[in-house]
C-alpha positions as CSV (number, residue, x, y, z in Angstrom):
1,X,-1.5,39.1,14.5
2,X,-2.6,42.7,15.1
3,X,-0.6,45.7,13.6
4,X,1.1,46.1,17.1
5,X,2.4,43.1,17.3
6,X,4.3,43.8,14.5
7,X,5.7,46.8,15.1
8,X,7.0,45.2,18.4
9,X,8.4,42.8,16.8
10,X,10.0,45.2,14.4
11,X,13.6,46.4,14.7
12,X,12.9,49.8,14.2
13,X,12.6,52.4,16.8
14,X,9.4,52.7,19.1
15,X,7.5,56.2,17.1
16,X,5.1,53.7,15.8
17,X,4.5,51.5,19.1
18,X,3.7,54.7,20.4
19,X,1.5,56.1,17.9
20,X,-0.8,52.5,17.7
21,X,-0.8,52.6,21.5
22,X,-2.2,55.9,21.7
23,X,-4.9,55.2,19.3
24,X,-6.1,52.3,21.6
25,X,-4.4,49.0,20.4
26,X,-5.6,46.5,22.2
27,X,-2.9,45.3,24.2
28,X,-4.2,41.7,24.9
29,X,-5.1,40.3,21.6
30,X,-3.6,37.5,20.7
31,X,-1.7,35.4,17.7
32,X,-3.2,32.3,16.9
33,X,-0.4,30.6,19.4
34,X,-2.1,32.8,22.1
35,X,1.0,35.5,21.9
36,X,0.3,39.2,23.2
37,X,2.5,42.2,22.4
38,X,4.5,41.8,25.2
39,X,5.2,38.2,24.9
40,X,7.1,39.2,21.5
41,X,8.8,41.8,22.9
42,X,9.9,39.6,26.0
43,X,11.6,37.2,23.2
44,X,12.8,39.6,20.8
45,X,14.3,41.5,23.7
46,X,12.6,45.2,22.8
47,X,13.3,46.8,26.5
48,X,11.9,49.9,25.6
49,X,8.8,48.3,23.7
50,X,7.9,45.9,26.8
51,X,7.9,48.7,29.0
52,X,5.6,51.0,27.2
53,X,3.3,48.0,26.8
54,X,4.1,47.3,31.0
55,X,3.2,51.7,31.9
56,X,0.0,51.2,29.9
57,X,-1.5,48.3,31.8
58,X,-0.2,45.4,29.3
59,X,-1.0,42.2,31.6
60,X,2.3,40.8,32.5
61,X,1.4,37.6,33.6
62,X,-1.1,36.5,30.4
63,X,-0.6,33.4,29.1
64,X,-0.1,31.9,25.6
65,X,-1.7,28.8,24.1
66,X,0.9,26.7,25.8
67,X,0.6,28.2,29.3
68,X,4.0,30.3,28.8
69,X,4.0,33.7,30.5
70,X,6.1,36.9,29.0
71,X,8.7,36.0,31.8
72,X,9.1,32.5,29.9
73,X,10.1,34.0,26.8
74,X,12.3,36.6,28.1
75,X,13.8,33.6,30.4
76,X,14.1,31.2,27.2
77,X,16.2,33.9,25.1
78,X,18.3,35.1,28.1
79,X,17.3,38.5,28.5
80,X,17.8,40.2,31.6
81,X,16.6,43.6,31.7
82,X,13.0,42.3,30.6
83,X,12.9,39.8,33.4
84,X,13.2,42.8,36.0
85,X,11.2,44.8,34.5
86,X,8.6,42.3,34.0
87,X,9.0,41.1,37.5
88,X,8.5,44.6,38.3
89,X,5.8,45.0,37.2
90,X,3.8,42.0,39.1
91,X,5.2,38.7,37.0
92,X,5.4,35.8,38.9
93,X,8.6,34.0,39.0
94,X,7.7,30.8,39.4
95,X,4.2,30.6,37.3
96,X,4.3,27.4,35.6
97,X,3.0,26.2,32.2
98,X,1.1,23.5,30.9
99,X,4.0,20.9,31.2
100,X,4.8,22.3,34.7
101,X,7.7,24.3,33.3
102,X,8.9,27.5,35.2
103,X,11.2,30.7,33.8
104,X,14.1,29.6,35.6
105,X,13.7,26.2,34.4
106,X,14.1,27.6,30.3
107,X,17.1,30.0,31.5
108,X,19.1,26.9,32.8
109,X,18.3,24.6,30.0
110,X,20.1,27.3,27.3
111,X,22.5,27.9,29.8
112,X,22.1,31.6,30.7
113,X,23.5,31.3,33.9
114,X,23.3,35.3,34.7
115,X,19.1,35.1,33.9
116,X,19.5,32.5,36.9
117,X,20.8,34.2,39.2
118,X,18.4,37.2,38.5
119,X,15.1,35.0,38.8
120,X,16.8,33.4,41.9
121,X,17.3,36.9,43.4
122,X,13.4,37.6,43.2
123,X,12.5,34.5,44.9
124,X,12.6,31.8,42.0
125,X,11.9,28.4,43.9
126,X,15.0,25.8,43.4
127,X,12.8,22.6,44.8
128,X,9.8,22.5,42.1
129,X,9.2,20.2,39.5
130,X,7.6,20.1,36.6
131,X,5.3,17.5,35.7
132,X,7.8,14.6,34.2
133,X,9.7,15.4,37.9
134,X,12.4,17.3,36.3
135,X,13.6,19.6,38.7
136,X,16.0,22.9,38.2
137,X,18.9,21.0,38.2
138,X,17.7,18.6,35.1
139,X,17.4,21.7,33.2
140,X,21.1,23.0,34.0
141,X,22.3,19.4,33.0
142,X,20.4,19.0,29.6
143,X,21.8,22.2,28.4
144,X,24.1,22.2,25.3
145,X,25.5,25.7,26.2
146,X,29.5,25.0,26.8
147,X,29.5,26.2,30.2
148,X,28.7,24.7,34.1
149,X,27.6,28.1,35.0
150,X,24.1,27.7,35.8
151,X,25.0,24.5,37.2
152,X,27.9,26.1,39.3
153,X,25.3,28.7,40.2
154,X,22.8,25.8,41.7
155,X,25.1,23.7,43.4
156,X,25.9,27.1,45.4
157,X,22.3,27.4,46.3
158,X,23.0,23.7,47.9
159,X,20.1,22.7,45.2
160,X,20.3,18.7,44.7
161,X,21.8,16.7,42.1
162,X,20.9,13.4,42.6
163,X,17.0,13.9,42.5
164,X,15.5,11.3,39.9
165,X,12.7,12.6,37.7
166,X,9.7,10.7,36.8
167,X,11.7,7.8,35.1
168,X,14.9,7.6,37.4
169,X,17.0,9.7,35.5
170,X,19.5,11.5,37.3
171,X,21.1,15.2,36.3
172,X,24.4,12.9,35.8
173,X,22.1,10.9,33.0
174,X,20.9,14.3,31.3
175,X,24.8,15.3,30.8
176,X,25.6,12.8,29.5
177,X,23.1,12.3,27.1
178,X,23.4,16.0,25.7
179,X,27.4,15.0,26.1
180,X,28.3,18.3,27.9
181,X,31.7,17.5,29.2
182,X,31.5,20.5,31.6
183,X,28.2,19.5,33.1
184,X,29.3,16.0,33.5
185,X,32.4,17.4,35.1
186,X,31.2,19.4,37.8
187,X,27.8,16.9,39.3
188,X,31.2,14.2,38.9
189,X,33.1,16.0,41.3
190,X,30.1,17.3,43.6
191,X,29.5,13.9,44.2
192,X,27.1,12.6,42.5
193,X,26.2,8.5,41.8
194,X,28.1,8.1,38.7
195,X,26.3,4.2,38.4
196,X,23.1,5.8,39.2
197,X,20.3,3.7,37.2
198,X,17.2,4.8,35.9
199,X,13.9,2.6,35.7
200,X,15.0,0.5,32.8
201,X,18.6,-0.1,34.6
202,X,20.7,2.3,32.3
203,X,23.6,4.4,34.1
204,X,24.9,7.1,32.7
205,X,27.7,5.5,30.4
206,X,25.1,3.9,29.2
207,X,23.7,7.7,27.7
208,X,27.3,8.4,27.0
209,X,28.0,5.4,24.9
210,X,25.5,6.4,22.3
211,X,25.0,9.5,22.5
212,X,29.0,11.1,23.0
213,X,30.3,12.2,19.4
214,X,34.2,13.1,20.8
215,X,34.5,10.1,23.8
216,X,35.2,12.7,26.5
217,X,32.1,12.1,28.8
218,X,32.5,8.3,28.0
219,X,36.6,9.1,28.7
220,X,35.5,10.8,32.3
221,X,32.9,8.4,33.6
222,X,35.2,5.8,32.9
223,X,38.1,7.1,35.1
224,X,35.5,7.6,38.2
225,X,34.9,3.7,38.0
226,X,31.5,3.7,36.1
227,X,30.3,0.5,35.7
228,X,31.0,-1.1,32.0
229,X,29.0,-4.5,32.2
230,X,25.6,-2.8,33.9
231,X,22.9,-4.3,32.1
232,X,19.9,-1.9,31.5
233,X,16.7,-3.6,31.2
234,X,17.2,-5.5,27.9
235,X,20.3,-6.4,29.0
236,X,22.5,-4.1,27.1
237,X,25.8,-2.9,28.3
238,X,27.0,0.4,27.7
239,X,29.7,-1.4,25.2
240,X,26.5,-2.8,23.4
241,X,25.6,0.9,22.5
242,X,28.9,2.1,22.0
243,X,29.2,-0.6,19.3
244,X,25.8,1.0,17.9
245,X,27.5,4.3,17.6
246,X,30.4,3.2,15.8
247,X,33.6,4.6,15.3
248,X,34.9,8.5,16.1
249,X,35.1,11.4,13.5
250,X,38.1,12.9,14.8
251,X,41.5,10.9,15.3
252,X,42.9,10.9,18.7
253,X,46.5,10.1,20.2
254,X,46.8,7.0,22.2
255,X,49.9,5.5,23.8
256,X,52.4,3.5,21.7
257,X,50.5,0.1,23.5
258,X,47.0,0.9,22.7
259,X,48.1,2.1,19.0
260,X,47.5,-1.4,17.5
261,X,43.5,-0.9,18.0
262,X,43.7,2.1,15.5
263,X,41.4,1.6,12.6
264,X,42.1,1.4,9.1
265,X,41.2,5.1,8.4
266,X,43.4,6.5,11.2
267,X,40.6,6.5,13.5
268,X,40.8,5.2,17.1
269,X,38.2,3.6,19.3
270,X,38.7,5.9,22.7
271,X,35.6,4.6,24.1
272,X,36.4,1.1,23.2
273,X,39.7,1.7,24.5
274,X,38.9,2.9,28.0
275,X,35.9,0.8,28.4
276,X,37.9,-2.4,27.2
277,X,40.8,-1.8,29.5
278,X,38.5,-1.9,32.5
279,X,36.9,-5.2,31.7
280,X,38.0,-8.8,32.7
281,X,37.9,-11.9,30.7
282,X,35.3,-13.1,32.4
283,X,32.7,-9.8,32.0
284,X,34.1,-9.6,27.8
285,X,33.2,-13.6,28.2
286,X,30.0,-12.5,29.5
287,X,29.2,-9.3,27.3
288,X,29.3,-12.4,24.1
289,X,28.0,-15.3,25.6
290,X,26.1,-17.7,23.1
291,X,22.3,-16.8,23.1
292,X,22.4,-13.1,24.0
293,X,22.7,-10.3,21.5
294,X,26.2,-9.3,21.7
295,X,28.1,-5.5,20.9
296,X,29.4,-7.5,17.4
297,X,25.5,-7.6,16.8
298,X,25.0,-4.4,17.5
299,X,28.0,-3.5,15.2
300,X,26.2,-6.0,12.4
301,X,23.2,-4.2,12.6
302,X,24.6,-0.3,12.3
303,X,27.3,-1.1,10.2
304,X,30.1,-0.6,12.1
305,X,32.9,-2.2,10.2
306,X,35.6,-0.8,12.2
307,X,34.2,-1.9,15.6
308,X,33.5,-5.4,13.8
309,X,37.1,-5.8,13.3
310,X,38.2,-4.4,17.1
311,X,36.2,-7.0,18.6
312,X,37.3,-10.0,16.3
313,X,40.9,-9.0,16.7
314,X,40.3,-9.2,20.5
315,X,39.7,-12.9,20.2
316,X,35.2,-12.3,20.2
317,X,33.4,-15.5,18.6
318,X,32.6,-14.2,15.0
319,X,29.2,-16.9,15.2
320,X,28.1,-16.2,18.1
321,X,24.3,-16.4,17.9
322,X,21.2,-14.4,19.7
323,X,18.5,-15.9,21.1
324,X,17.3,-16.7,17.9
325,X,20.1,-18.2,16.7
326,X,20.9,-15.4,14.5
327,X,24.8,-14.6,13.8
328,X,26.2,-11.0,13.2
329,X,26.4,-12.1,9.5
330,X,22.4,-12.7,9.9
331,X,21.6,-9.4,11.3
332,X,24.3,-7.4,8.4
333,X,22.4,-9.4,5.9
334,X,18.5,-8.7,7.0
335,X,19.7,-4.8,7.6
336,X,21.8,-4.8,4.0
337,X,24.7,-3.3,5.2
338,X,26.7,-5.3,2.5
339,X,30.3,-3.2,3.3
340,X,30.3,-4.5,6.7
341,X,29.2,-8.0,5.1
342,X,32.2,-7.7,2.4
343,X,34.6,-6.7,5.7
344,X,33.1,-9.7,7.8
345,X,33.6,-12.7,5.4
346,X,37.3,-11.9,5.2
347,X,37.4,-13.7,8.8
348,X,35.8,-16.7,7.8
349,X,32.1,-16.6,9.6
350,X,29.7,-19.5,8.9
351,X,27.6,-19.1,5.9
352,X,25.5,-22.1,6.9
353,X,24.3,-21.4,10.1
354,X,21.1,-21.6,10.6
355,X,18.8,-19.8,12.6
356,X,16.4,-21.4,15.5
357,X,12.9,-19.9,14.4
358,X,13.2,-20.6,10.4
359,X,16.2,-21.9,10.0
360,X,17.8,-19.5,7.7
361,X,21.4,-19.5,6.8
362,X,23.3,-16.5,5.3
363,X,23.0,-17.9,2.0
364,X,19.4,-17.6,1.6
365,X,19.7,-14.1,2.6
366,X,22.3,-13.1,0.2
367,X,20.2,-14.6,-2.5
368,X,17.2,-13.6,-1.6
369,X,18.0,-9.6,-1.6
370,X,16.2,-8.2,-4.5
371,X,19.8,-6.2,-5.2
372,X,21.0,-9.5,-5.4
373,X,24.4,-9.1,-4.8
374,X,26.2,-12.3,-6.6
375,X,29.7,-10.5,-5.7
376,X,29.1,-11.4,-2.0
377,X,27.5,-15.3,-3.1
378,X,31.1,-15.6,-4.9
379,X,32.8,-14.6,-2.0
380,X,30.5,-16.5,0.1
381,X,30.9,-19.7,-1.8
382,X,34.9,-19.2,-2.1
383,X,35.3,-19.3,1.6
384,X,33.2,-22.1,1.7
385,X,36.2,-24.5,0.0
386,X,35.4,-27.9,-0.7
387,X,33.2,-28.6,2.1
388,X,29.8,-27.0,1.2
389,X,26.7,-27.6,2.2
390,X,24.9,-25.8,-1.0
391,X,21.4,-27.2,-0.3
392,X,20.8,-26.0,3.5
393,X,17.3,-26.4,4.1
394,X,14.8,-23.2,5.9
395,X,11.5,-24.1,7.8
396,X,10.2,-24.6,4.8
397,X,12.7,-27.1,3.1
398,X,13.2,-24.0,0.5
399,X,17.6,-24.1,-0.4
400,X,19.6,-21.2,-1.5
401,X,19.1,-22.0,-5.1
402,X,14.7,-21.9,-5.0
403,X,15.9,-18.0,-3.7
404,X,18.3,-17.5,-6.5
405,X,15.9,-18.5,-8.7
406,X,13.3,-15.8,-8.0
407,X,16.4,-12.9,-8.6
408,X,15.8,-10.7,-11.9
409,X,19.6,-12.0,-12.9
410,X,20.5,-15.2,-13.5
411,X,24.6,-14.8,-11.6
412,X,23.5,-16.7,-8.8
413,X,21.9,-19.6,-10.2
414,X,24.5,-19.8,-12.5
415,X,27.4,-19.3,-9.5
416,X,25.2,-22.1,-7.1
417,X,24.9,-24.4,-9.7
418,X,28.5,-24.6,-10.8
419,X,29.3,-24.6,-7.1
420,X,27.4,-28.4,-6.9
421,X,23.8,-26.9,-5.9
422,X,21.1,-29.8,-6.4
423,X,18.8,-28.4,-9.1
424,X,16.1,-31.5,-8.3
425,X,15.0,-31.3,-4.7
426,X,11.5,-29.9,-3.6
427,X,10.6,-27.5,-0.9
428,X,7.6,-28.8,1.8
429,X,5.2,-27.4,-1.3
430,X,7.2,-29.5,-3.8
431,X,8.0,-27.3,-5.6
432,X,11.3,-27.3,-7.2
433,X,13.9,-24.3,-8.5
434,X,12.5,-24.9,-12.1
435,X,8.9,-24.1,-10.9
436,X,9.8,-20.7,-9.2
437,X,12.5,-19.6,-12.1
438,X,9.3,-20.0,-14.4
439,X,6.6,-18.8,-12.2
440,X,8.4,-15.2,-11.8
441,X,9.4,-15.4,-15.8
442,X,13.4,-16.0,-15.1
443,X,14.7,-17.0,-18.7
444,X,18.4,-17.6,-18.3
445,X,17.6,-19.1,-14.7
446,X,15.6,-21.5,-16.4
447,X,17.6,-22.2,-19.0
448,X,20.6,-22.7,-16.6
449,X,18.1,-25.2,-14.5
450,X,17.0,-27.5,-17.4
451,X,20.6,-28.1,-18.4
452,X,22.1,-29.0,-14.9
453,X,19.0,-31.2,-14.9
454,X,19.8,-32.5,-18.2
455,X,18.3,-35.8,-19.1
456,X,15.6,-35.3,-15.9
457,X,14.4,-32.3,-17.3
458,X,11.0,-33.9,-18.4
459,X,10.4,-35.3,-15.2
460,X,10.7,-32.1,-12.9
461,X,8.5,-30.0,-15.6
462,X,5.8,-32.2,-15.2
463,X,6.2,-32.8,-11.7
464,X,2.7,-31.3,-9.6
465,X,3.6,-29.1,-6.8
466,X,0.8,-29.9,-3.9
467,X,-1.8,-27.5,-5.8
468,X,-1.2,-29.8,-8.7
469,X,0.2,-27.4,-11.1
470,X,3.6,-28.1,-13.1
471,X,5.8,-25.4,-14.6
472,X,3.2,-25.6,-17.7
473,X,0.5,-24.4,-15.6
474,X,3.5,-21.7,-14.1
475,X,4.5,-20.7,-17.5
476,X,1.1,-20.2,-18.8
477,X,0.6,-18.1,-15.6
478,X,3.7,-15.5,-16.4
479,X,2.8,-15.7,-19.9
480,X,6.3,-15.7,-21.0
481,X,6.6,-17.3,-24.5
482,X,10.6,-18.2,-24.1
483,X,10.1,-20.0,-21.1
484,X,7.0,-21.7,-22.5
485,X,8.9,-22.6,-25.8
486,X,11.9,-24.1,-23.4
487,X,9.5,-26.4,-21.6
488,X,7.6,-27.8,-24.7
489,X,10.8,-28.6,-26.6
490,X,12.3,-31.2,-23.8
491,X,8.1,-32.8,-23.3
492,X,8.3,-35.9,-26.0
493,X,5.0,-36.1,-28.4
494,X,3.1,-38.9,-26.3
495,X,2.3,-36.5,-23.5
496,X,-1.4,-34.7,-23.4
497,X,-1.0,-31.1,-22.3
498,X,-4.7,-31.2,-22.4
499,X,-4.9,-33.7,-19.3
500,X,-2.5,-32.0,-16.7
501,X,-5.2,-30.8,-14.6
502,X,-4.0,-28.8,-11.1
503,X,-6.3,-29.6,-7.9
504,X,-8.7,-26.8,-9.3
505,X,-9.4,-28.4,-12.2
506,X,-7.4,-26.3,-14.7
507,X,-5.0,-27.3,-17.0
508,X,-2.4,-25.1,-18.7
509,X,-4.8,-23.6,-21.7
510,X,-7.3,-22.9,-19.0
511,X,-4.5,-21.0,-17.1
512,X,-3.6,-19.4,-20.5
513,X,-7.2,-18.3,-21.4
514,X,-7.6,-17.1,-17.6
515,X,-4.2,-14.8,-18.4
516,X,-4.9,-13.1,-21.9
517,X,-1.7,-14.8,-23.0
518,X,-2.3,-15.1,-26.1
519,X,1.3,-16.3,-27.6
520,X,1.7,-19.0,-25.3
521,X,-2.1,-20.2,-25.7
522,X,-1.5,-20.6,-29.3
523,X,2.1,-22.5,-28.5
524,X,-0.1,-25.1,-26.5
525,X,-2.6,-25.5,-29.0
526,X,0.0,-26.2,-31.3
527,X,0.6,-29.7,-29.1
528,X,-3.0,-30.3,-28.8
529,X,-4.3,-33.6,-30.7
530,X,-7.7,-34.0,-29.6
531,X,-10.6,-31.2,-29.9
532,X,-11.1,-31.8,-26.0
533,X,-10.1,-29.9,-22.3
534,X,-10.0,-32.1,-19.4
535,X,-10.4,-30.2,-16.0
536,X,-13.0,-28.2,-14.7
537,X,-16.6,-27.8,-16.0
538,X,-15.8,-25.0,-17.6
539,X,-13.1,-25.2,-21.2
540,X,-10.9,-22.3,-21.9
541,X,-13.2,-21.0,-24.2
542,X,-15.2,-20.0,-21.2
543,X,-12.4,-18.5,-19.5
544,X,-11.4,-16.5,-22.8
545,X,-15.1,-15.3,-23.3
546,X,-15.3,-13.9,-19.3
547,X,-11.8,-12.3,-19.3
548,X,-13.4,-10.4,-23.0
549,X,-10.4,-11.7,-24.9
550,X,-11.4,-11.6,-28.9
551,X,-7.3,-12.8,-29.5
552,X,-7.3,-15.8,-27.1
553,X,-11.5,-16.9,-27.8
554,X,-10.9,-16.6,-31.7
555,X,-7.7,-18.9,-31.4
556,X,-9.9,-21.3,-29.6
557,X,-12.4,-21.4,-32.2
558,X,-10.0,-22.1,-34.8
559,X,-8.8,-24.9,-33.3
560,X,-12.1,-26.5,-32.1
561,X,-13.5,-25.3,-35.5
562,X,-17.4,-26.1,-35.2
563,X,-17.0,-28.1,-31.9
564,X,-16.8,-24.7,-30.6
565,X,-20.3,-23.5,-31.3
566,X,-22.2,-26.6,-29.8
567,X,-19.8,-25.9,-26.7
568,X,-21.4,-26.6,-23.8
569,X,-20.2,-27.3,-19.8
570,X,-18.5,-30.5,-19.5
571,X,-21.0,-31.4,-16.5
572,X,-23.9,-30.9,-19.0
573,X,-22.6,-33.6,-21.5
574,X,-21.7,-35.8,-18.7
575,X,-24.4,-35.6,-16.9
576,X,-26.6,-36.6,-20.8
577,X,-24.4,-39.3,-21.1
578,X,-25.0,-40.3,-17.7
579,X,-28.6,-40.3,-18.4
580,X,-28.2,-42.4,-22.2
581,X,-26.4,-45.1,-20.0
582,X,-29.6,-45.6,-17.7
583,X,-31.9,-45.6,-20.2
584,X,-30.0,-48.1,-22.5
């Protein structure tokens, strides 16, 4: 930026414009965005500034990095004066820049209806497009300005407004997706195709649904007839998205026979309202039919408590299921909108449906949220009454309680279990809630395991999962000594530790060693008879010495005493004997 660009720029008077211009500023440099002086003055609206820069041969045509003349930026910010003098003085109304984009085309889109009618008066084109196939009316429809003036101004010029740009949107589709109620208004009563559909089938109520914050557009293309059960191309109705959006900020009056649909916050659902009253049973039948993904899911997956509870009070099936067999209480859980949850399982929705692909029910969501929220489980399990069905298995035969048992806190183990949960059956890895509480180092969970199991305690901590291991080899892995302590106190004397070996050969001390875990190597060794590892060729004295542990290799040595110094690998001294036998 050169010094007369600033003082362009400036809003101080024009002494110092003048004084750099008669010392030969360059008039065509340019900012690093390709900006000359005059292309600031065109947007900061300096008249005087632009002219001197015009009288002294300022080009007023040159183009920024993005292809935008001066007349763009005087066009963007509304000014008027600059656009004739500019125009004046050569510029070219309809020069386009790189995306195809004309003056005229910025003056409509901020609304500045009176620029508009200027460039139109020195022979602004009103059939162009730019290169998405917007044309001039797409511009004056996607304005936000509170006015149908440049619109107004077009439709006098007999300029079209039902040209589709390059993906089928109409101008009706551009109102209604900036929600300009006065826009909207005005291409409604020229005329124009209020179920117009773009290239992925949405109409403009469709735009409305979503994007409307007050409900009047939805409220207007409603009473012309629009269409409330068009599908757009993933076969979503407009009532699908207004569900999305969710409830109104502002509170509006309804008639005494509509008031029973107000919410619980004094809110009403206009939209709803108005698009509700226009469907028959057999489109609302239709807009939740089993294996589609219905407006409630929509209202699952936002959060939309209010529009949850309009649609279940209008009779909807609370367990209708998607495609995949997922309910909204699925789709709530997996997106952890927990308030709508809480709201949701007040009408009584299955907690034990299960989906198609992986069969998951809501209660191995709930319990596998790492908030793990136990207040819901209770509430969950309540509902539930007598007739539960605790130990739902997913794809991969995992239950609600394997879940729980993973969770930092112990609530839902402990609220599962006293519900009835079985604490002894195995997923498809056979693996049972005991091996996961100990393999993530859950205390109280695995406390509140062993004594449901009670008397078959032993039996599931030395059950092998399919790699082999037990929860020894899972408590030696987490390393926590509580847990460990737990386990060893319920395994009777005539067991050897030593000889539980996993499919890799290792057996809990190995795993110990392998971990540093000093504590609960030295509890094992405590319950060791024989001087003696089973399992790979390799003893946990190996381990210890490659993971550099001087704790866990010196209390291996004290226990093997001077075994440990002839150490050797266990395929050597087999492989010896092996050799003795021929011999002999």
């Amino acid at each position: 930026m050169t010094p007369l660009h600033c003082a362009v720029a400036s809003s101080s008077g024009t002494t110092v414009t003048e004084l750099l211009i008669a010392n030969g500023a360059s008039l065509v440099a340019k900012t690093d965005c390709g900006s000359t002086p005059l292309h600031l003055c065109a947007a900061t609206g300096r008249t005087e500034r632009a002219a001197m820069l015009l009288m002294n041969g300022a080009e007023a045509n040159a183009q920024d990095n993005n292809g935008d003349t001066p007349l763009h930026r005087a066009a963007q910010e509304g000014h008027d004066l600059i656009i004739k003098k500019l125009v004046n003085f050569g510029a070219d109304v309809n020069r386009t820049n790189k995306e195809g984009i004309r003056p005229i085309d910025f003056a409509a889109a901020h609304g500045y209806a009176s620029a508009v009618r200027t460039l139109l008066k020195f022979g602004a084109k009103t059939d162009l497009v730019d290169n998405e196939g917007r044309s001039l009316m797409h511009y004056a429809a996607a304005s936000c300005f509170p006015s149908d003036g440049c619109v107004k101004t077009l439709l006098g010029q007999k300029v079209s407004h039902c040209r589709t740009d390059a993906r089928g949107l109409t101008p009706l589709h551009y109102a209604a997706f900036t929600s300009n109620i006065y826009i909207l208004k005005m291409l409604l009563h020229a005329g124009t195709n209020v179920d117009a559909i773009t290239f992925e089938n949405r109409t403009p109520l469709h735009y409305a649904s979503f994007f409307d914050s007050t409900g009047d557009c939805i409220n207007e293309l409603v009473n012309k007839e629009a269409n409330c059960t068009a599908q757009d191309v993933n076969g979503f109705s407009p009532l699908h998205y207004a569900a999305a959006k969710g409830f109104l900020p502002a509170c509006k009056t309804v008639t005494d026979a509509n008031a029973y649909f107000c919410s619980l916050a004094g809110r009403v659902f206009i939209f709803f309202l108005q698009m509700w009253s226009k469907l028959t049973h057999s489109q609302i039948v239709w807009a939740f039919q089993q294996g589609t993904l219905t407006p409630l899911h929509f209202a699952a997956r936002y959060g939309r408590v209010d529009v949850m509870k309009f649609f279940l009070k209008n009779g909807c099936d609370i367990d209708v299921s998607d495609e995949y067999g997922r309910t909204a209480l699925h789709i709530a859980l997996c997106y952890e909108n927990y308030e709508f949850v809480a709201s949701l399982l007040e009408y009584g929705p299955s907690v034990t449906q299960q989906t198609l692909r992986d069969l998951t029910s809501p209660l191995h969501l709930i319990v596998s949220s790492e908030t793990g929220r136990s207040d819901l489980l209770k509430t969950m399990l309540e509902k539930m009454g007598n007739d539960k069905n605790l130990d739902v298995r997913d794809v991969l035969e995992r239950t609600p309680l394997m879940f729980a048992a993973s969770l930092p806190e112990a609530t839902s183990v402990d609220l599962l279990l006293k519900a009835g949960a079985e604490p002894s059956l195995l997923d498809k890895f056979y693996r049972s809630a005991l091996s996961v509480a100990v393999y993530y180092g859950r205390t109280a969970s695995v406390e509140l395991i062993l004594e449901s199991l009670s008397n078959d305690a032993v039996r599931y901590i030395l059950a092998d999962d399919m790699g082999g291991r037990n929860a020894l080899h899972q408590a030696a892995w987490a390393g926590d000594e509580k847990i460990m302590q737990s386990l060893l106190e319920r395994i009777p004397d005539g067991f050897f530790i030593s000889e539980m070996v996993s499919s890799k050969g290792l057996s809990p001390f190995h795993v110990a060693a392998q971990r540093g875990h000093i504590k609960v190597l030295e509890m094992l060794l405590d319950r060791q008879k024989e001087k003696f590892f089973a399992g790979i060729d390799q003893s946990p004295l190996h381990y210890a010495a490659y993971l550099q542990s001087p704790e866990c290799c010196l209390a291996l040595c004290r226990f093997l005493g001077t075994h440990a110094i002839h150490l050797k690998d266990l395929q050597e001294r087999l492989l010896r004997r092996k050799d003795n036998t021929l011999h002999t």
